[in-house]
N, C-alpha and C positions, 0 to 999 in steps of 0.2 A: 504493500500500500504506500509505503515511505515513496517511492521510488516515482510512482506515479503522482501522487502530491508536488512531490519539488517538478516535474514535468508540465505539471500544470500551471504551478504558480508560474514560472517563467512564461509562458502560454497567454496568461491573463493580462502580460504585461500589455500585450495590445489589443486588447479589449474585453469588457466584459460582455458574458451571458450565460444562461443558465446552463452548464454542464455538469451530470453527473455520472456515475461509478457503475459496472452492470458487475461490478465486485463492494465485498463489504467482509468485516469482521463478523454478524451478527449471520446465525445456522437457523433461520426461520425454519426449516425444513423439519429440526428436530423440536419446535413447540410440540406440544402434547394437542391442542386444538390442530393446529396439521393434520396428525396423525390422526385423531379423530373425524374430521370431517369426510364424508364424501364427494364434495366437491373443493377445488377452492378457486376462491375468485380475487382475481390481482387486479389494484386499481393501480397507483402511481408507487411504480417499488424498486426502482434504483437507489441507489446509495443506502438501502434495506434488506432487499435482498442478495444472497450469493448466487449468482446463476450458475458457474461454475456445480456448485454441490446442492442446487435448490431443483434443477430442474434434469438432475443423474440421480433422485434418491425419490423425487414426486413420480410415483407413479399412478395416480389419480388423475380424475379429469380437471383442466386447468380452465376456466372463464378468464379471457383476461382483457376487459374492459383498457383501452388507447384512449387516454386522454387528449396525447399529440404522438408526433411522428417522430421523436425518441426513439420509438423501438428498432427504427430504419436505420438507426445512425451509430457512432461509437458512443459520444456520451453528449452530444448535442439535441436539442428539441425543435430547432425550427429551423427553416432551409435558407433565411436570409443569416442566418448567424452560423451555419453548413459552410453557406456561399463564402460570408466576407471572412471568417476567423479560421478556415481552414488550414493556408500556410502555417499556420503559428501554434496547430494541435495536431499536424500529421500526424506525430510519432504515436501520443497518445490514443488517439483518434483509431488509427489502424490496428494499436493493440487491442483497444474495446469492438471492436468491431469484430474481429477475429474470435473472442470468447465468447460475444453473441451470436456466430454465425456456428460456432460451436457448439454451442450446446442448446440453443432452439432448433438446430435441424435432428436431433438425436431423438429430444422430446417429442412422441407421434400423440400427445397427450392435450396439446394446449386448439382451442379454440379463440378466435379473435373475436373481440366487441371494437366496429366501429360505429363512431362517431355519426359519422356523413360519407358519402360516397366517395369528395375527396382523398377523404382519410385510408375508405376502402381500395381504392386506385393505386395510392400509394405504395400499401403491402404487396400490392399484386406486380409491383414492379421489385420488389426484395426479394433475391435470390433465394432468401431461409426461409423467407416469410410467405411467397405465394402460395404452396400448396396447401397451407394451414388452412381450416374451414373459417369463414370469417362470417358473422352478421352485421348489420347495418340496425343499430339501438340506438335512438337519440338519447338526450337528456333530457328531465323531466321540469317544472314547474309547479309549484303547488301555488294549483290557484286558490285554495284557501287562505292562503298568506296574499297573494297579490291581487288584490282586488282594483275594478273598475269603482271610479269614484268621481262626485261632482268634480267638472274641473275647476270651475268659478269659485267653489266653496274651498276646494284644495288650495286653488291661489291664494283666498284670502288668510286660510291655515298657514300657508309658508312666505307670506307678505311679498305677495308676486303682483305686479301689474296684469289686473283684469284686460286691458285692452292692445297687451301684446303680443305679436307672435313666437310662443318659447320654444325653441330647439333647448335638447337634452342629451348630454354627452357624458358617459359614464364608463371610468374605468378604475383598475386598482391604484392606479401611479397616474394618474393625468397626463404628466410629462415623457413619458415611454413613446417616442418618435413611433415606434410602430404603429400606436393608435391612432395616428391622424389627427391630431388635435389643432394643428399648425394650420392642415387643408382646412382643416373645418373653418377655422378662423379666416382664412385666404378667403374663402368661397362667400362667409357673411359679409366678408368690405367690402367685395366687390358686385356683390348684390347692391349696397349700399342704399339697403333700408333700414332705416332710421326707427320702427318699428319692431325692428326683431331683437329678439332678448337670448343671449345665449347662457346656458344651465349649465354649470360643471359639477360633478361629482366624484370623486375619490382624493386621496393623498396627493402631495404637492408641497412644493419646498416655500414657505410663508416667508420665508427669508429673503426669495427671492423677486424683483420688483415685477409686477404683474402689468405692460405694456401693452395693457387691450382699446387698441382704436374702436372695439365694437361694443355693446351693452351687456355685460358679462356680470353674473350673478355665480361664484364660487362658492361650494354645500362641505366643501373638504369628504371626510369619511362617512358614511352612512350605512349602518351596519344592519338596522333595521326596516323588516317589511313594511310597516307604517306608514313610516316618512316617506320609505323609494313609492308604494305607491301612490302617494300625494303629487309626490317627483312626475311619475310616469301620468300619471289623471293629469296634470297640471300642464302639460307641455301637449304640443301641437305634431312637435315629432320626436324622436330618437334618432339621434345620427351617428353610426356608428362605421367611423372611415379605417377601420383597421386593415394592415396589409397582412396582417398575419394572426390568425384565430381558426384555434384547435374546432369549436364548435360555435361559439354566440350565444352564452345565455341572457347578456341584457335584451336584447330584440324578441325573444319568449316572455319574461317578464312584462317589457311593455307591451305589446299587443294583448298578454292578459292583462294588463289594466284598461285596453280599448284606445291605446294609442298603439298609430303607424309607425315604421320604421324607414330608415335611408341607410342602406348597406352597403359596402363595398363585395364584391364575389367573392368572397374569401369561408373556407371552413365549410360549416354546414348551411349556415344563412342562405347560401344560394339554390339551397336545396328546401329550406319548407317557409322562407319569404316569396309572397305569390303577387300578383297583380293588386288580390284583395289584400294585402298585408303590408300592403309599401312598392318598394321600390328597390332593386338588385341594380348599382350602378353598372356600367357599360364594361368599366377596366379602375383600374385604383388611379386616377388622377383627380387634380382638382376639375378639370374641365366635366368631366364623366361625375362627380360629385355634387357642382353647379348642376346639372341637368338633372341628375335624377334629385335636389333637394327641390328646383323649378317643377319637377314634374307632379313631385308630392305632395306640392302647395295647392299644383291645380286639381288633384282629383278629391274624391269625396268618399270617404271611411266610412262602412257601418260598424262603430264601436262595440255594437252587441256582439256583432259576427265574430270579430277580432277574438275578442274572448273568446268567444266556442268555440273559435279551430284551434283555440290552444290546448282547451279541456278536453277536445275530443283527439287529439292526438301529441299530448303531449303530458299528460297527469301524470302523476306520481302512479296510478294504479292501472293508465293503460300502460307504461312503459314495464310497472313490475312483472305485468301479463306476459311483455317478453321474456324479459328475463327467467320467469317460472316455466314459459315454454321451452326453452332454451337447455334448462338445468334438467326437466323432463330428460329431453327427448337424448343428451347425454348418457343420462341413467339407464 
């Protein structure tokens, strides 16, 4: 492990991003609940699990639900930081890759859960990973938590101007260039209406001076279903210009509160955002993001509807239905 740590840290020096280990000190393998179970089901388990000795001693059926495209890669998650940071992790890169390519072709045990069709594309271009059976599971939404709500009353709860038009931008880190947050902004100056109000939601460096030529309303963290769906009732759209997303859950969210969305084609979004649900921009620029948020302004939402194509194919208990089929028909 030592070895590959100091490989890394020199690695980091030219950029950061999320890379993790498909090795670890901890023998998940040998829990007692393991060993128990009939099935097991892997969510996010790098730098957790040993694959080397996790997946030469599991001989049971294996679920294992893809958050992102990690599993394609040595210890990388997403294919713009694949793309830019690769000279500077070859070595580590090639060794992870090689242990994964090892020891998931050996396992005839594991089943994939994707995401989005993306996601399922993806494996099927991975030498270890295509012949593995794969499903296509979304993620789910509990519309019990996120509820459609007056939007005028909502405004008046989170002391938003009745008479503006709010776009709604929500992520973990605001600042994370991959989210678009910049386009976003590009696209409302240049609109250059004096009527639109832009919402921001998540973390964000307060230190740092906030130079918005446009009408910008910053919510910082929001950890509760409440407020977000005050947030979501309250806003006119959801824009969400990310170049890079495993799946999209704020765009579920809000359409179950009975607002639209403006997406970039990225993840699953392009897959269950529909005509009636918004708007799938053309390609990730700002030009293709003016147009589809121009486009979204023009047409007319049924708020009831939004909701019920969430409920009906996106609950917690239609998705579990998969999963129970799934673990079934394993057995």
């Amino acid at each position: 492990m030592g070895r590959y740590w100091h490989i890394h840290d020199e690695a980091r020096k030219h950029g950061e991003c999320q890379y993790t280990y498909p090795i670890s000190l901890y023998r998940v393998e040998r829990h007692p609940l393991v060993k128990w179970a009939d099935i097991i089901h892997l969510h996010f388990c790098d730098d957790f699990i040993n694959y080397p000795t996790f997946f030469k001693n599991v001989k049971k059926p294996i679920v294992w639900t893809l958050h992102d495209i990690g599993i394609g890669y040595g210890g990388f998650h997403y294919k713009n930081d694949y793309e830019r940071l690769l000279p500077y992790f070859r070595q580590i890169e090639y060794n992870f890759i090689k242990i994964k390519k090892t020891t998931l072709l050996k396992n005839q045990h594991i089943h994939l859960v994707s995401l989005s069709q993306e996601m399922y594309d993806f494996t099927k271009d991975v030498d270890y990973l295509k012949e593995k059976p794969n499903t296509i599971i979304p993620n789910s939404v509990d519309t019990k938590r996120f509820l459609s709500l007056d939007k005028y009353k909502s405004r008046d709860d989170l002391g938003l101007p009745k008479e503006k038009t709010i776009f709604l931008f929500v992520s973990e880190y605001v600042e994370t260039l991959s989210k678009g947050l910049d386009l976003l902004k590009q696209v409302i100056a240049s609109i250059n209406n004096t009527n639109i109000l832009l919402g921001i939601v998540g973390n964000y460096n307060k230190e740092l001076p906030m130079k918005d030529t446009i009408d910008t309303r910053y919510f910082g963290k929001i950890s509760d279903s409440e407020t977000m769906s005050k947030l979501y009732s309250a806003s006119d759209l959801l824009v969400v210009p990310s170049f890079q997303e495993s799946f999209g859950q704020t765009p579920l969210e809000s359409m179950a509160c009975g607002t639209p969305v403006v997406v970039f084609p990225t993840g699953a979004m392009k897959d269950y955002v529909h005509k009636e649900q918004g708007i799938v921009c053309s390609d990730c620029t700002v030009e293709a993001l003016q147009q589809g948020i121009i486009d979204a302004l023009a047409n007319k939402y049924d708020h009831s509807a939004l909701r019920q194509y969430v409920k009906q194919n996106f609950s917690p208990e239609f998705v579990a239905k998969q999963y129970s089929n799934l673990y079934h028909s394993l057995l």
